[in-house]
N, C-alpha and C positions, 0 to 999 in steps of 0.2 A: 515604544515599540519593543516588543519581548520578539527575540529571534533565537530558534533553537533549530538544532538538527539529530536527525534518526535517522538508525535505520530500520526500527523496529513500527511496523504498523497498526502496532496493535496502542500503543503507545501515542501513535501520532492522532489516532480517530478518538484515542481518550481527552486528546489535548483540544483536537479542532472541533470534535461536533457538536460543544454547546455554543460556538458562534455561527459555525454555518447552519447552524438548526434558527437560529434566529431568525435568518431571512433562505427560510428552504425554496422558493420557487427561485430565486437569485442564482442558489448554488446545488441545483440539484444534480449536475451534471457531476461536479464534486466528490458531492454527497453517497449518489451512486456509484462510482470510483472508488473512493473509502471505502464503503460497505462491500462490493466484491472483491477490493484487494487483502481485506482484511477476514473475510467470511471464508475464502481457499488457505487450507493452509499451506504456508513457502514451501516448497519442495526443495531436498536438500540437490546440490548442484551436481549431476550426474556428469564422468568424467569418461571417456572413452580412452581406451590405452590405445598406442600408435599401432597397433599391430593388428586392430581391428577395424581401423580408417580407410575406407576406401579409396581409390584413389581414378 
């Protein structure tokens, strides 16, 4: 068993999807998951300052 972790998705769909391509109707739900998380790029984490928080 080879176990790794990311947090980079571009990296994780380079690693997983010559196996889940193997049996694609098995893992298409996946497959499709990968391919949209990976196809948006991450947006960087937008921070609101306190003084603009509603309350």
């Amino acid at each position: 068993m080879d176990v790794r972790v990311t947090t980079d998705p571009h990296l994780f769909r380079q690693t997983v999807f010559p196996f889940l391509q193997q049996d694609p109707v098995l893992h298409t739900l996946i497959l499709t998951i990968v391919h949209t998380q990976t196809a948006i790029p991450t947006p960087e984490p937008s921070y609101s300052s306190p003084s603009t928080t509603r309350r």
